[in-house]
RODO-2510 file (C-alpha; in nm, 4 decimals, decimal comma):
residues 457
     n   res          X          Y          Z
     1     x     2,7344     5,1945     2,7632
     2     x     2,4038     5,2803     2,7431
     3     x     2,0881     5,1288     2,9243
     4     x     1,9444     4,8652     2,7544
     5     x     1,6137     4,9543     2,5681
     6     x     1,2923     4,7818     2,7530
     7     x     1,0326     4,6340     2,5226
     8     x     0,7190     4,8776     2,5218
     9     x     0,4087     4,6454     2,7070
    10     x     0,2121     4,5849     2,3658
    11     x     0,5879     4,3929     2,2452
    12     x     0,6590     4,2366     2,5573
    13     x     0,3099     4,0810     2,5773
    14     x     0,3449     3,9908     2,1753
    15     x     0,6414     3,7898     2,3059
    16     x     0,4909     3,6830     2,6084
    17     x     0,1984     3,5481     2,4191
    18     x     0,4256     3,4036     2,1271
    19     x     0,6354     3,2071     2,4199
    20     x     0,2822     3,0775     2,5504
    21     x     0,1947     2,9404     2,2160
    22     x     0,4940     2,7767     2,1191
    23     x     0,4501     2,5686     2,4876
    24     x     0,1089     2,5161     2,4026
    25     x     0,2267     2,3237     2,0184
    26     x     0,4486     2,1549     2,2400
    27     x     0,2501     2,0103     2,4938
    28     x    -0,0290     1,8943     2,2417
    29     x     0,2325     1,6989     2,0500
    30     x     0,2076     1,6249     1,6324
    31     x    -0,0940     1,6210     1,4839
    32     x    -0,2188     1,3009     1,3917
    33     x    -0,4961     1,1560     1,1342
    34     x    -0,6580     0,8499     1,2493
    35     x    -0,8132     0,6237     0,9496
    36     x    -1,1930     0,5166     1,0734
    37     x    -1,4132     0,2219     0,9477
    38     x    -1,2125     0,0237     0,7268
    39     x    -1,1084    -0,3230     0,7125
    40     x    -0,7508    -0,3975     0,8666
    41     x    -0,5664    -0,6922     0,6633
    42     x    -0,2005    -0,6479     0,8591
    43     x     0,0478    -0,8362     0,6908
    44     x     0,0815    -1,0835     0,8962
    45     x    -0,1703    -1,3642     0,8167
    46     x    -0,4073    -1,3067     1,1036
    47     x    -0,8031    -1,2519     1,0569
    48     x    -0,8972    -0,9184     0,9537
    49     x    -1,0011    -0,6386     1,1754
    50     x    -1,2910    -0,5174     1,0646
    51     x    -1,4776    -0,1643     1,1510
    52     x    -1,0956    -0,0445     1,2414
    53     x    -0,9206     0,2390     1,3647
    54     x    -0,6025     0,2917     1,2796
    55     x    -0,4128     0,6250     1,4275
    56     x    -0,0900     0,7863     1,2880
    57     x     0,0972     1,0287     1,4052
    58     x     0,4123     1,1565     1,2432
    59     x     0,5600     0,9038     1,0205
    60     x     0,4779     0,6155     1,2496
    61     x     0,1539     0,3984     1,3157
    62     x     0,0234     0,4731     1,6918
    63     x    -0,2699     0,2470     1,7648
    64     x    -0,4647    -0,0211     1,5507
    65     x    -0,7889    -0,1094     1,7302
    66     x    -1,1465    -0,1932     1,6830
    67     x    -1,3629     0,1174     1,6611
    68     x    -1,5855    -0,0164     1,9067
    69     x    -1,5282     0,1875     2,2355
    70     x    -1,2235     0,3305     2,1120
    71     x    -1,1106     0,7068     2,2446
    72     x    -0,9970     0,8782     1,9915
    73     x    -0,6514     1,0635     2,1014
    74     x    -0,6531     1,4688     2,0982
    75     x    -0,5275     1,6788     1,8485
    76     x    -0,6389     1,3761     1,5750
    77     x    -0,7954     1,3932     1,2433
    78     x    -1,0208     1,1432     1,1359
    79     x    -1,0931     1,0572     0,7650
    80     x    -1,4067     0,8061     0,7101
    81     x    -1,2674     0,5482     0,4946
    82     x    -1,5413     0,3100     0,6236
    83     x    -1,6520     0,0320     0,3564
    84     x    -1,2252     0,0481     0,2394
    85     x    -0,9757    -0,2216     0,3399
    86     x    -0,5907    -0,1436     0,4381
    87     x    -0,3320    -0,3314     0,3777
    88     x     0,0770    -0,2814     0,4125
    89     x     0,2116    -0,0567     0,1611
    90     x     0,3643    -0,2859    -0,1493
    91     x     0,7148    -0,3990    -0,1856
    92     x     0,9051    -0,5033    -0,5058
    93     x     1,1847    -0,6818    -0,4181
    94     x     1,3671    -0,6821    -0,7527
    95     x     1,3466    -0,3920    -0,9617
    96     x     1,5724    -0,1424    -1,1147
    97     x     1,5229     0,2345    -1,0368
    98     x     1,4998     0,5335    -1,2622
    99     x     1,3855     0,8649    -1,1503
   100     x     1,0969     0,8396    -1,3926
   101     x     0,9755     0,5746    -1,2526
   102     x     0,9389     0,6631    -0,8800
   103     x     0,6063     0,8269    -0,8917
   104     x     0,4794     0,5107    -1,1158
   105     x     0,5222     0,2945    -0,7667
   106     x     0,3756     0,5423    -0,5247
   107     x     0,0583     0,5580    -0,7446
   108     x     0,0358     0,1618    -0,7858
   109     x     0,0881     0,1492    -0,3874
   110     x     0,4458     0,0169    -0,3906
   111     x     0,6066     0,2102    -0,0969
   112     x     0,9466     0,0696    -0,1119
   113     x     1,1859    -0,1708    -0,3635
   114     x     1,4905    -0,3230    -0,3632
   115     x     1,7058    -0,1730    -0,6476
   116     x     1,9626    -0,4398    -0,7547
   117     x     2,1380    -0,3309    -1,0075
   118     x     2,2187     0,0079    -1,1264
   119     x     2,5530     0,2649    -1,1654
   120     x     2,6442     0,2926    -0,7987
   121     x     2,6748     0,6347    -0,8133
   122     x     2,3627     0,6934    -0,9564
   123     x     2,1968     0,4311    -0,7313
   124     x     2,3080     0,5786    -0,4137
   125     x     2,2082     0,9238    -0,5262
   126     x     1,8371     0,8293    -0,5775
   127     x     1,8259     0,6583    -0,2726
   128     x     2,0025     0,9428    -0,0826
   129     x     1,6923     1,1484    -0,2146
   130     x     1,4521     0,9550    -0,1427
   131     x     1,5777     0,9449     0,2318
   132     x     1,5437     1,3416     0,2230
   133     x     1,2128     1,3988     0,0261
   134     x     1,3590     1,5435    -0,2553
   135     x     1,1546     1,4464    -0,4694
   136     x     0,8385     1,1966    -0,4914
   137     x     0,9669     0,8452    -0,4010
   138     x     0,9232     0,5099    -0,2524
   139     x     1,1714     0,3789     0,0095
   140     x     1,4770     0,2479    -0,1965
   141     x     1,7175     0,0188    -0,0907
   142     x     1,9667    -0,0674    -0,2768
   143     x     2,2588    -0,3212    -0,4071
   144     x     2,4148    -0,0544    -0,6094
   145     x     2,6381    -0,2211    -0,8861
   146     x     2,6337    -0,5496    -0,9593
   147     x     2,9513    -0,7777    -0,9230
   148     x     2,9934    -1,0024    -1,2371
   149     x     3,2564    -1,2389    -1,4243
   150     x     3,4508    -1,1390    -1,7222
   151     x     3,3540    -0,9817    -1,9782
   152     x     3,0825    -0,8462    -1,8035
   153     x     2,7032    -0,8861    -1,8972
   154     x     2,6944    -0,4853    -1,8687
   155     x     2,9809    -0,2100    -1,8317
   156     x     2,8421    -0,0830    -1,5219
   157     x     2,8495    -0,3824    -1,3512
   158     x     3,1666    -0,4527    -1,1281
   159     x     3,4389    -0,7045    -1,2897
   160     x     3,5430    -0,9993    -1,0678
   161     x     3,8311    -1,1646    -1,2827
   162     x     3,9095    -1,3850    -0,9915
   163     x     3,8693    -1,4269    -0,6071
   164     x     4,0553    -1,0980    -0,5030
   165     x     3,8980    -0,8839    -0,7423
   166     x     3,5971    -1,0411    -0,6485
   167     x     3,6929    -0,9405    -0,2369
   168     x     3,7803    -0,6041    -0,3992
   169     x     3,4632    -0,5529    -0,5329
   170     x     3,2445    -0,6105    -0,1907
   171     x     3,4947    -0,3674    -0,0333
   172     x     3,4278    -0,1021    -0,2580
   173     x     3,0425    -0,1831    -0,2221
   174     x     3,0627    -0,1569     0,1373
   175     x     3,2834     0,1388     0,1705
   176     x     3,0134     0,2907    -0,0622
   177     x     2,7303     0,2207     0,1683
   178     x     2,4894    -0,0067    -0,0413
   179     x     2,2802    -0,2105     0,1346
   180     x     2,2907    -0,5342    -0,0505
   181     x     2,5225    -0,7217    -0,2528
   182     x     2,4485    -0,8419    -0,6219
   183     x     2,6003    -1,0994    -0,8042
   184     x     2,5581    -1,1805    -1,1901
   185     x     2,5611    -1,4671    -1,4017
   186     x     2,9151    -1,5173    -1,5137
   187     x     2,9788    -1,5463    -1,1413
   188     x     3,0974    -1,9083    -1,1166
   189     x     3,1297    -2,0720    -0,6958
   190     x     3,5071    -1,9754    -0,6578
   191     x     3,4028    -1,6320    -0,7288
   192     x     3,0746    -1,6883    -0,4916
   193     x     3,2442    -1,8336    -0,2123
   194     x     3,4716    -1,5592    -0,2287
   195     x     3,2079    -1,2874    -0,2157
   196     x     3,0243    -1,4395     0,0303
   197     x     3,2951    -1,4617     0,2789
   198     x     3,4031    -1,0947     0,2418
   199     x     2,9974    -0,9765     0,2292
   200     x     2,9642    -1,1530     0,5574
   201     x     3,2558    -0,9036     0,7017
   202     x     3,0266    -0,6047     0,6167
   203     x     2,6889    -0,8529     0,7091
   204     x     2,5577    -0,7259     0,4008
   205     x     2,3176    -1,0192     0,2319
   206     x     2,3664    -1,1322    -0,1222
   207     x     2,0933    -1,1467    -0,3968
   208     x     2,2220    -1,3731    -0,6652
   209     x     2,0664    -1,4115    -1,0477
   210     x     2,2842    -1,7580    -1,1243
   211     x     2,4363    -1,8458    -1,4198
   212     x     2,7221    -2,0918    -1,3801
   213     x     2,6377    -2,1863    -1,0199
   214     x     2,3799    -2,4066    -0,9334
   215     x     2,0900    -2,3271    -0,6735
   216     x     2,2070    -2,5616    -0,4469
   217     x     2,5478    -2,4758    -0,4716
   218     x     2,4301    -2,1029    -0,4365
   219     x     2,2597    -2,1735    -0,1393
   220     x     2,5054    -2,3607     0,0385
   221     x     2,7267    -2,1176     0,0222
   222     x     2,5327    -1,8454     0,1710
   223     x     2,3348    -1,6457    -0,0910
   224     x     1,9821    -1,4577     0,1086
   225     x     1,7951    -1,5114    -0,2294
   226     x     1,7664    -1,6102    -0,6285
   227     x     1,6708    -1,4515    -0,8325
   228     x     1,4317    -1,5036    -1,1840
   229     x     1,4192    -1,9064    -1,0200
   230     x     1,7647    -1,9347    -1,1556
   231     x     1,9708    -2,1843    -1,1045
   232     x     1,6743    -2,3985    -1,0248
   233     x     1,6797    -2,5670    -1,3902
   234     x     2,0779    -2,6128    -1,3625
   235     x     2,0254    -2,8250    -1,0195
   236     x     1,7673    -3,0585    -1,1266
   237     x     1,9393    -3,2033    -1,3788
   238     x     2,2140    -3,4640    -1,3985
   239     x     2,4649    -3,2595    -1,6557
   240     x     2,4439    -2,8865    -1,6289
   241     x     2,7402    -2,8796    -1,8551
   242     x     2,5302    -2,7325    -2,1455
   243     x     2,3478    -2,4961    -1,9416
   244     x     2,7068    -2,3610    -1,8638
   245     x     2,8032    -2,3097    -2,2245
   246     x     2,5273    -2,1072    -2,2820
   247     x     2,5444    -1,8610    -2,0513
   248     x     2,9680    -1,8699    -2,0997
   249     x     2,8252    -1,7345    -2,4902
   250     x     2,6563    -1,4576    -2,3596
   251     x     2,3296    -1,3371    -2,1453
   252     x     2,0518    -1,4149    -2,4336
   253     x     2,1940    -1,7469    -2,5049
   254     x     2,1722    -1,8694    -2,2038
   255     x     1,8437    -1,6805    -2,0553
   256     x     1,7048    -1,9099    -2,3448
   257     x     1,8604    -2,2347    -2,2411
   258     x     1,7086    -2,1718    -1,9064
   259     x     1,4038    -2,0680    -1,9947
   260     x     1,3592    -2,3264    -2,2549
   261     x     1,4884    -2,5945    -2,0432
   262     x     1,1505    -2,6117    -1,7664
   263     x     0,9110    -2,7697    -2,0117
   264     x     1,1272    -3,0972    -1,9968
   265     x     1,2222    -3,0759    -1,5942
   266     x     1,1082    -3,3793    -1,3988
   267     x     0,8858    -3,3064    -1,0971
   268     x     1,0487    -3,4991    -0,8604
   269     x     1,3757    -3,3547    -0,9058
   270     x     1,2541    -3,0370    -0,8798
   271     x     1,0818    -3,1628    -0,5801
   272     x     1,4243    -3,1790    -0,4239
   273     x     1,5712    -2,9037    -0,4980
   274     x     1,2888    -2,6928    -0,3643
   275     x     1,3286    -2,9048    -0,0406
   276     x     1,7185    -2,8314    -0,0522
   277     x     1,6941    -2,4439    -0,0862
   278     x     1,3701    -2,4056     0,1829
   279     x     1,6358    -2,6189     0,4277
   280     x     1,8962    -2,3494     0,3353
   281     x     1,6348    -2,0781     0,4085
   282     x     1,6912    -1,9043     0,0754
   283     x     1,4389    -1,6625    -0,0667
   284     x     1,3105    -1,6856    -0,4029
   285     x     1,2429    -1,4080    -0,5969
   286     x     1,0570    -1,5754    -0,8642
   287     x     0,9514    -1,2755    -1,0782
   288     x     0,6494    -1,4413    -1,2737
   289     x     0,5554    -1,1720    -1,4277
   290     x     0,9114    -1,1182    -1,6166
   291     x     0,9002    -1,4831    -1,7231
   292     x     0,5135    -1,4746    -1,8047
   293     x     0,5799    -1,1375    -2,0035
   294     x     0,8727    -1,2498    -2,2140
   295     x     0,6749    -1,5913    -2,2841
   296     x     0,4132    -1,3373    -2,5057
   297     x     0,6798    -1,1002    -2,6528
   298     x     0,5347    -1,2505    -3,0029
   299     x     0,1412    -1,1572    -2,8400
   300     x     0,0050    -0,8379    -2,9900
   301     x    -0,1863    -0,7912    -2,7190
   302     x     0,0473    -0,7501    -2,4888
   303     x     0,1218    -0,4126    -2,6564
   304     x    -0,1563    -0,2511    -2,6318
   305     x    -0,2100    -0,3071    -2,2463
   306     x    -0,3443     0,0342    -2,1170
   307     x    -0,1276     0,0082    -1,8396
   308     x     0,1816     0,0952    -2,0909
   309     x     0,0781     0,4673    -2,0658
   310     x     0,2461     0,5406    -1,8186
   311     x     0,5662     0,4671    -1,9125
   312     x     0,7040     0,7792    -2,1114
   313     x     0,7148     0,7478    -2,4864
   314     x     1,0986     0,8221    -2,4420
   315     x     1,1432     0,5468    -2,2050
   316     x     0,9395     0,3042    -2,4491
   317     x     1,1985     0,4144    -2,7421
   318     x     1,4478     0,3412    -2,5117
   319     x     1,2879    -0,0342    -2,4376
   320     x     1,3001    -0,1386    -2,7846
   321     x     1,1599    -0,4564    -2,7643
   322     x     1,1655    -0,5453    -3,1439
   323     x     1,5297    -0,5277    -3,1476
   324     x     1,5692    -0,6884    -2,7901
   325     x     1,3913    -0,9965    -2,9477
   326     x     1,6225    -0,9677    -3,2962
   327     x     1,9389    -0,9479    -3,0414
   328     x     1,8052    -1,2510    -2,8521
   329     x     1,7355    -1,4288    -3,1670
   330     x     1,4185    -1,5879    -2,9941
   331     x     1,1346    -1,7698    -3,2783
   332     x     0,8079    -1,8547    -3,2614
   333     x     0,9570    -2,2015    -3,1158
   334     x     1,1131    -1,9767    -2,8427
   335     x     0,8128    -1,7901    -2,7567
   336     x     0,5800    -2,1368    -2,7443
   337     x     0,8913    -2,2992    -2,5422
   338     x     0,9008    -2,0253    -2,2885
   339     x     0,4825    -2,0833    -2,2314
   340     x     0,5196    -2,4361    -2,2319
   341     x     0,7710    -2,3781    -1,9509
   342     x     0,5059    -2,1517    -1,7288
   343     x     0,3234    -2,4184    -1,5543
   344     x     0,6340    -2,5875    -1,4491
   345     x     0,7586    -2,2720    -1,2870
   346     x     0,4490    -2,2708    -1,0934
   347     x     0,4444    -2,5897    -0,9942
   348     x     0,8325    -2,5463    -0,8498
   349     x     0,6516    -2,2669    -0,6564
   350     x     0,3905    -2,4887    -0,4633
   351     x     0,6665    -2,6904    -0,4268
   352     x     0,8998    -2,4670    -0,2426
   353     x     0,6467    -2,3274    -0,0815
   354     x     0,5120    -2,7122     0,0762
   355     x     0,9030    -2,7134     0,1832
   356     x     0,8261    -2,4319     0,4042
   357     x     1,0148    -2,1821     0,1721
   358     x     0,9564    -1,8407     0,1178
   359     x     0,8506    -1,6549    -0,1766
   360     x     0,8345    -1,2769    -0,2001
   361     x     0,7557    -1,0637    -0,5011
   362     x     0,9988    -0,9128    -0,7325
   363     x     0,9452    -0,7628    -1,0845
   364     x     1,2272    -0,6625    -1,2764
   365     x     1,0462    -0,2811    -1,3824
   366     x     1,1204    -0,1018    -1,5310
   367     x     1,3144    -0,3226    -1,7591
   368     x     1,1271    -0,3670    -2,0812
   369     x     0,7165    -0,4065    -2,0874
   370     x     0,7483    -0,4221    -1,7307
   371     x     0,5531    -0,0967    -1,5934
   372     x     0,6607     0,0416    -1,2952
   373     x     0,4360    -0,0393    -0,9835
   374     x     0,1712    -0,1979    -1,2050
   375     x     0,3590    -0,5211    -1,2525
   376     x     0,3796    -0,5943    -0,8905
   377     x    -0,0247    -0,6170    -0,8883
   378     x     0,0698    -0,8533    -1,2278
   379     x     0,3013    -1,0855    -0,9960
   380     x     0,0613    -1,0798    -0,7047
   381     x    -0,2169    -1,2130    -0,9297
   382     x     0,0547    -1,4867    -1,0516
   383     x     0,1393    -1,5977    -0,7269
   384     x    -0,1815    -1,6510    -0,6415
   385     x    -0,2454    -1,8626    -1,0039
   386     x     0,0341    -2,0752    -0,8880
   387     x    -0,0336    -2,1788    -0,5656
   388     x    -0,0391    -1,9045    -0,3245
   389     x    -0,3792    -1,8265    -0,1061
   390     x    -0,4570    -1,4337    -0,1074
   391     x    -0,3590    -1,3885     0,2237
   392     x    -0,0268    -1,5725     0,1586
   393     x     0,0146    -1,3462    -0,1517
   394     x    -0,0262    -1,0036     0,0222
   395     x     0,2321    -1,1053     0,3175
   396     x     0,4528    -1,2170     0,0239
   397     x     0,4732    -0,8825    -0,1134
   398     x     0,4552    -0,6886     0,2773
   399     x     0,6013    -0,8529     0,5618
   400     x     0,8003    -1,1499     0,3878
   401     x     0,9643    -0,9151     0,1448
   402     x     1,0228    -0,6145     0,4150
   403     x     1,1760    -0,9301     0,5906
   404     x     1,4182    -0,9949     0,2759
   405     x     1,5376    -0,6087     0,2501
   406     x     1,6077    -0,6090     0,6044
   407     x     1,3813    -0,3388     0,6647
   408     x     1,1412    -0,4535     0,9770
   409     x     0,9938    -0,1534     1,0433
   410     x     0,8220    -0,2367     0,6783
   411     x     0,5070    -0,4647     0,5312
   412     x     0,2968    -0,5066     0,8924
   413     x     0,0002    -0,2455     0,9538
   414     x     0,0900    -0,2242     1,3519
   415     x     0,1489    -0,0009     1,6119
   416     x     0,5179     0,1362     1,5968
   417     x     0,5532     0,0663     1,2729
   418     x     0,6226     0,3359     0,9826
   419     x     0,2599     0,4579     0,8201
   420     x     0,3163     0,3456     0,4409
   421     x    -0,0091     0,1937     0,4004
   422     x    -0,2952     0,1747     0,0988
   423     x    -0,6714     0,2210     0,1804
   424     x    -0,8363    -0,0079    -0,1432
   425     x    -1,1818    -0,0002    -0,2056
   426     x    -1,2058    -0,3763    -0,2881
   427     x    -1,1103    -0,6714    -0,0911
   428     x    -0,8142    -0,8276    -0,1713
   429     x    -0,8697    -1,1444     0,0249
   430     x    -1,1709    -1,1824    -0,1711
   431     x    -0,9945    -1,1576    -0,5352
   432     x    -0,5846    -1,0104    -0,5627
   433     x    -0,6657    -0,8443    -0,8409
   434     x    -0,8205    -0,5858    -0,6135
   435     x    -0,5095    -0,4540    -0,4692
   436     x    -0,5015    -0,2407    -0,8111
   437     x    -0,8575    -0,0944    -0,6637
   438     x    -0,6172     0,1927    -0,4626
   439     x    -0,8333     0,4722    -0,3261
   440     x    -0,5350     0,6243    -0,1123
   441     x    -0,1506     0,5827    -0,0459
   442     x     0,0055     0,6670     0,3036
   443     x     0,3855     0,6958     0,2579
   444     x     0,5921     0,8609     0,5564
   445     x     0,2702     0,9100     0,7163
   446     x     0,1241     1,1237     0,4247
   447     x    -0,1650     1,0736     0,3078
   448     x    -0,2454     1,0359    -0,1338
   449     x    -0,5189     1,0019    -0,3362
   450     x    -0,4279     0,7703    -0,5837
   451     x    -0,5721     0,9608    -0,8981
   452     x    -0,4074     1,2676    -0,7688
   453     x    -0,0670     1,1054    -0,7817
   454     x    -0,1679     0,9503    -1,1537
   455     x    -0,3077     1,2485    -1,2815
   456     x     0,0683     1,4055    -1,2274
   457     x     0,2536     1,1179    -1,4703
***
């Protein structure tokens, strides 16, 4: 066999010198990009930091500390975002996915959501690329199909005819790997009680939109939220019989019984169920801004909102809202019901929330007139119109609803937490509205500039 060939001395020191640099990248570590000047609000109700530094390096958040005699680590990049204000990256608790959409919550500063209902398949596939970066999109969790009585509100939701198909259903949720469980209207408390026993198995946490189960009933058996504030309406009354019928005729029947139904509830029963679910530690998911949207379906206005452009003219099509409102059958009488209804929903809010309950946001996009991303800033500026301070409103939508999705890494601006953050240029404490004011997204430690991410719709 012949000798082996020696490098020349110009390769070997090419290689030597190659070697030398690679140790070199290695010592120094990642690169990191430290955000200087701004105003920290972290998530988790304390005073703001002002004139703050806070470092990232990699996907996670390395220091948060006041500028004053800070040392800035090696091998960092600093961006002057003095005069700016951080806050958490957003969270929307209850929507439902589509791959248009994604981009729509990274440019309204919404860095993760809870997808609860969708074809599993489909579901698990756009969270699955999320995870890898395929494409641009917040952190998704999600609940995959829903689980629902017979018939079913929607074919792609999972039939439970009765208690074992019901166990059945969890199973094949579990094997599937969603991260939540769903349950539907038509899902009466046998059917509950049996879901709930075989979701605790796989500890995965239920998110229940009630129809023929009460709140309290819901609750008690173990549900982690509700949904829409149903069931609420069906607890505080003495005969939820008719309540029942409705939603036993179908979805839109009795969506309008509820939703009619909270002009005539009496505060002091509400008063106690509020106090019953806080005791249960339930979440509630109120989505205002689904029930405050539907209330002025019959409002021009409302469709003509600039914010509507960026939802795709297909998707709109696809919305139909004039023939959503013929299949509902809902009247002028509906429409001024529903409004009527509004202030009572808030008030059930402050009520909860003097329980010691928790509220986080949720917003139903990108069902119809509900715009991706945008609407969460819509629900934030409800909660806060109901009750909420605007501290109390920012932690609803960060560390309270990170909280809910099990995801604790989420919703706090702190060291060792990931870097999905938004630089605004406004203060939010000062008025909510300005969390729309989004100079900058950090997602996965990357670093947007809103318009950029806009101009791309």
């Amino acid at each position: 066999m012949p000798a082996p060939l020696r490098p020349t001395l110009p390769r070997a020191a090419a290689v030597l010198a190659a070697a030398l640099t690679v140790l070199g990248c290695r010592d120094k570590g990642p690169a990191g990009i430290a955000l200087v000047g701004a105003t920290v609000i972290d998530g988790t109700g304390g005073p703001p930091l002002r004139n703050a530094v806070v470092v990232v390096r990699g996907t996670r958040i390395e220091a948060v500390a006041s500028r004053d005699g800070f040392r800035m680590p090696k091998h960092t990049e600093q961006v002057d975002v003095s005069g700016r204000w951080i806050i958490p990256g957003l969270i929307d608790a209850h929507a439902h996915v589509a791959r248009w959409a994604l981009p729509r919550y990274i440019g309204w500063g919404v860095t993760a959501v809870r997808d609860l209902h969708n074809q599993l398949d489909t579901a698990l596939a756009l969270r699955r690329g999320a995870a890898l970066n395929s494409f641009e999109s917040p952190r998704i969790y999600a609940a995959g199909a829903m689980i629902d009585g017979v018939p079913t509100t929607y074919p792609d939701a999972l039939p439970a005819p009765d208690a074992g198909a019901a166990r059945k259903d969890v199973d094949r949720l579990a094997v599937a790997g969603v991260d939540y469980v769903k349950v539907y209207t038509r899902i009466t408390p046998t059917l509950l009680r049996a879901i709930a026993e075989e979701a605790k198995s796989f500890n995965l946490r239920i998110a229940a939109h009630l129809g023929l189960t009460d709140a309290l009933t819901a609750a008690s058996i173990g549900v982690a939220s509700i949904e829409h504030l149903s069931g609420v309406p069906e607890a505080a009354v003495d005969d939820p019989g008719p309540f029942y019928a409705a939603h036993q005729r179908g979805f839109f029947a009795g969506w309008t019984w509820f939703e009619r139904s909270w002009a005539g509830l009496d505060s002091s029963r509400l008063a106690r169920v509020a106090a019953g679910l806080a005791r249960q530690h339930v979440v509630m998911v109120p989505t205002l801004v689904l029930h405050e949207t539907f209330s002025r379906l019959d409002d021009s206005l409302i469709y003509r909102d600039p914010a509507l452009a960026a939802v795709p003219d297909s998707e709109q099509a696809r919305w139909n809202t004039p023939d959503m409102i013929r299949r509902a059958n809902w009247t002028a009488a509906d429409f001024d019901a529903f409004r009527k209804g509004r202030p009572i929903q808030d008030l059930f809010i402050r009520l909860f929330r003097a329980a010691g309950g928790i509220v986080v946001t949720g917003t139903d996009a990108s069902n119809q007139m509900l715009v991706p991303g945008y609407s969460e800033h819509e629900e934030l500026r409800l909660l806060v119109q109901a009750g909420l301070t605007t501290n109390a409103a920012i932690i609803a939508a960060t560390r309270d609803a990170a909280r809910l999705i099990g995801a604790d890494s989420l919703g706090v601006v702190a060291p060792g937490r990931v870097a999905d953050l938004l630089v605004l240029r406004a203060d939010p404490l000062a008025d909510i509205t300005n969390t729309r004011a989004i100079d900058r997204v950090m997602l996965r430690g990357n670093l947007m500039k809103a318009d950029s991410i806009r101009r791309s719709w």
